[in-house]
N, C-alpha and C positions, 0 to 999 in steps of 0.2 A: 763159132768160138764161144767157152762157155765167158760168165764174168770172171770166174778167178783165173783161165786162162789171160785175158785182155790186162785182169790188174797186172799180173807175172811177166806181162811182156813190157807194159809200161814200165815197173820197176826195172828193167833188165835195161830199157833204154836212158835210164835214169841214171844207171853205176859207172861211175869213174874204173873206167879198166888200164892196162899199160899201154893201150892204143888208144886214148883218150888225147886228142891236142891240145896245147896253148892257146888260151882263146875259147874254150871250151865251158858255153857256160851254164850254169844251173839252174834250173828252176825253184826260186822261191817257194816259200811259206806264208800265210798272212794270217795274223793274229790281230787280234782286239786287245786292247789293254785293258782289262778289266778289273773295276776298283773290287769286286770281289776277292778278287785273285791277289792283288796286290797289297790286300791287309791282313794274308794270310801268314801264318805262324814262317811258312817256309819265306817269305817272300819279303815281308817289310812291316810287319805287326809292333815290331821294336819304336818304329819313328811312325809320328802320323802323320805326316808330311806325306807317305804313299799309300794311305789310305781314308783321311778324314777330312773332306772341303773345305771346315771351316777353319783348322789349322793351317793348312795349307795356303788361305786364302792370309788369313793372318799375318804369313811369313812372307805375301810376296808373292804366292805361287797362284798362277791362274786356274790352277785343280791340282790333285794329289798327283806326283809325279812316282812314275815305275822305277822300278831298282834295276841298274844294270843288267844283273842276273839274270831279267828275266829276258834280255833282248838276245844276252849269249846264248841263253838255253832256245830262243827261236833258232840262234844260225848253226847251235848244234844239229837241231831236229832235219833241217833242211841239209847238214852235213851226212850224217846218218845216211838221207836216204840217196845219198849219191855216194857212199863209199863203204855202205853197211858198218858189219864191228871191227874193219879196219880203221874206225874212228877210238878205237876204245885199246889202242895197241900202238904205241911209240907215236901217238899222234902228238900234235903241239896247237895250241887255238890260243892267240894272242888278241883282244879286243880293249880299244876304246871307245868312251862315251862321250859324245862330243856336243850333244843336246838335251835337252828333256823330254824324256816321251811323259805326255799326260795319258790321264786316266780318259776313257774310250778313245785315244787315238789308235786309227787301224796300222799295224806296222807288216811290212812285207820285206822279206829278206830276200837277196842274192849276194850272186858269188861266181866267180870266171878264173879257170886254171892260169893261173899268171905264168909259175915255172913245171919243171918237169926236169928232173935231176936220174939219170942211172943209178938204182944203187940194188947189188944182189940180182936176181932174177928180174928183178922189175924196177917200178921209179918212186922216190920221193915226189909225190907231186907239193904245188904251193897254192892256195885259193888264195885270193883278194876276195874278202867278205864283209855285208854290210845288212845295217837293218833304215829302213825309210819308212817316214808314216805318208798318211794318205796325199798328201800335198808334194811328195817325192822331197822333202827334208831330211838329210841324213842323217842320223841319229845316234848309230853305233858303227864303227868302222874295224878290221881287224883281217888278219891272216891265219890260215889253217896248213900245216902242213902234215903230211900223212902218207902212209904206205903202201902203196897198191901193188900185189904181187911179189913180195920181197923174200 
């Protein structure tokens, strides 16, 4: 089997289909918070609070803290690749932040089909979604619901 065969199969194992259960759960993403990233124009450039240690340290904060955004756009990514551009079509992604991710904390996202609804050909599914840094602290919490087969 060649590799782009094996990647093709793995993604195929990855996608939320109408035969997918409750309980059904995801494979994570894991990212680095990188104060690079995080003092960038898209990301938090505005405040330095997420991106400058010694302001940061100023205000209180034990390093530059990440912007929400950027935990959402982890549990999109890992959405993505379990329901492709059915993510990008009547979907809904509701999240809170419930802690501080710091700068170089590593954050790993999941997520497990909580409901599963009929509707049209196929189902409304519901994810329970989450982002955690290295010490399994939870950080961002949130649900996704989305269209498989409709």
């Amino acid at each position: 089997m060649t590799a782009r065969e094996t990647q093709a199969l793995n993604l195929d194992e990855l996608r939320i289909t109408k035969d997918t259960p409750v309980g059904f759960e995801l494979i994570g993403v894991k990212k680095k918070a990188l104060i690079q990233l995080m003092g960038s124009r898209l990301w938090g450039r505005f405040n330095p609070n997420h991106w400058d240690p010694v302001y940061a340290a100023e205000t209180g904060l034990h390093a530059p803290i990440q912007t929400g955004e950027m935990s959402t756009a982890y549990i999109a990514e890992m959405c993505v690749n379990h329901v492709g551009a059915a993510f990008f079509r009547n979907a809904r992604m509701e999240c809170k932040y419930i802690a501080s991710i710091l700068a170089n904390d590593i954050i790993t996202t999941g997520g497990v089909v909580s409901a599963k609804e009929p509707k049209g050909d196929g189902y409304r599914f519901t994810l329970d979604v989450w982002a955690d840094d290295e010490h399994g602290q939870r950080k961002t919490v949130g649900t996704v619901e989305v269209d498989i087969d409709v």
